[in-house]
LOKE-493367 format. One record per residue (C-alpha): residue number from 0; x, y, z. Coordinates in steps of 0.5 Angstrom, whole numbers. Example, Ala and Ser with C-alpha at 12.3 -4.5 7.8 and 13.67 -1.06 7.14 Angstrom:
2
+-----+-------+-------+-------+
| num |     x |     y |     z |
+-----+-------+-------+-------+
|   0 |    25 |    -9 |    16 |
|   1 |    27 |    -2 |    14 |
+-----+-------+-------+-------+
***
This chain:
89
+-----+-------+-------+-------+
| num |     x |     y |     z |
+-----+-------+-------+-------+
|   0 |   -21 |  -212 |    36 |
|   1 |   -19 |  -212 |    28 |
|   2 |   -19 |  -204 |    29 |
|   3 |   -12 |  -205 |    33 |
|   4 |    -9 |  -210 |    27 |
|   5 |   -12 |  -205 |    21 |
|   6 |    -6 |  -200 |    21 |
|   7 |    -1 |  -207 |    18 |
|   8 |    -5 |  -206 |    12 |
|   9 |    -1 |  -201 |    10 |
|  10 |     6 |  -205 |    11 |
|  11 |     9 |  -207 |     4 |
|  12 |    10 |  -214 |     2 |
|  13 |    17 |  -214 |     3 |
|  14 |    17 |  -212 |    10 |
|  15 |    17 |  -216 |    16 |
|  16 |    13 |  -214 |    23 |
|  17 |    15 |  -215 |    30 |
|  18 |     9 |  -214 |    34 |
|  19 |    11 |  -212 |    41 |
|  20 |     6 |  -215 |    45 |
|  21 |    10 |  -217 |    52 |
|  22 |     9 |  -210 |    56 |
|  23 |    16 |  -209 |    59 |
|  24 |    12 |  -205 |    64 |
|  25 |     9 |  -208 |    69 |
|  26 |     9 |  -216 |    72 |
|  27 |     3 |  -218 |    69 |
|  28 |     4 |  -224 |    65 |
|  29 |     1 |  -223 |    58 |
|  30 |    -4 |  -230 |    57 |
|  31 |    -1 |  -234 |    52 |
|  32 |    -9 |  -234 |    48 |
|  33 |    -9 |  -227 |    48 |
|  34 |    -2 |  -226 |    45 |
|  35 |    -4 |  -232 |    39 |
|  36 |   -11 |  -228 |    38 |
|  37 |    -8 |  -222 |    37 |
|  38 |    -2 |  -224 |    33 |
|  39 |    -8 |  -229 |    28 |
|  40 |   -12 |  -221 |    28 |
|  41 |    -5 |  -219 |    25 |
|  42 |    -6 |  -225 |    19 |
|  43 |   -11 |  -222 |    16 |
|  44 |    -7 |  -216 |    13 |
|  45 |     0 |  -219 |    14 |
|  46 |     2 |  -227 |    13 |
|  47 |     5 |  -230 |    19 |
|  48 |    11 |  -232 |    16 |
|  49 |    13 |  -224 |    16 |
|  50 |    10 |  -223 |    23 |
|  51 |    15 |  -224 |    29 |
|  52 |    14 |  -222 |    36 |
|  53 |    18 |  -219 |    42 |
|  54 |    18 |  -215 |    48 |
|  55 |    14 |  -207 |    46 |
|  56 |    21 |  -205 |    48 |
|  57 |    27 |  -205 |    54 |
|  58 |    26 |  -207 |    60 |
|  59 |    29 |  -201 |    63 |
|  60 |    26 |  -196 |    58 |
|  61 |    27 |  -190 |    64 |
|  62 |    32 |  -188 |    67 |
|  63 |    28 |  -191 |    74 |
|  64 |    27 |  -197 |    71 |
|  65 |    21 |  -200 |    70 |
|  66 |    16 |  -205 |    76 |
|  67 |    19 |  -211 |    74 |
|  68 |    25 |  -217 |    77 |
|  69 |    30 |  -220 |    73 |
|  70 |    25 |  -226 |    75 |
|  71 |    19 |  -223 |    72 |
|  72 |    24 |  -221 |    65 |
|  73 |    25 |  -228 |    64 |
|  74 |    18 |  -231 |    66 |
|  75 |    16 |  -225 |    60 |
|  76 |    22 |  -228 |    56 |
|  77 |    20 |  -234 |    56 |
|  78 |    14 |  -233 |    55 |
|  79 |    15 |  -229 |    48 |
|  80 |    19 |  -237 |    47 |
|  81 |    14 |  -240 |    48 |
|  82 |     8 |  -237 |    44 |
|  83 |    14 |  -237 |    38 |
|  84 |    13 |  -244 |    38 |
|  85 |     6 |  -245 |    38 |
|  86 |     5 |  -240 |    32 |
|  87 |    11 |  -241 |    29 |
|  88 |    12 |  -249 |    29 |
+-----+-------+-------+-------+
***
């Protein structure tokens, strides 16, 4: 699973780096441990503390819109919340 995390390596240290790890595509819930294993893979080329994490992108990143209630938006929101502060305490 390191493979997805090697292209971090080339971040500068003066940069910070938002992971997009919450799909803003489908319903499905990310599961918390998945979310903090890959943000731990990102460790290893850059420290936490320049780490964030966010949705990968708009909730409505078509003009169709995406699969997604304003309940599943906010459960997904949430979740970023929560993951936040069980890494970042």
């Amino acid at each position: 699973m390191i493979g997805r995390a090697q292209p971090l390596r080339h971040v500068p240290d003066d940069k910070t780096v938002v992971l997009g790890l919450i799909s803003t595509k489908r319903p499905q819930m990310e599961a918390p441990e998945d979310l903090i294993r890959r943000i731990t893979e990102a460790t290893r080329f850059v420290p936490l503390e320049r780490l964030a994490l966010s949705p990968q992108c708009g909730f409505a990143s078509s003009i169709v819109g995406n699969d997604l209630s304003i309940e599943d938006e906010r459960r997904k929101l949430e979740r970023v919340c929560e993951t936040a502060r069980r890494i970042w305490k």
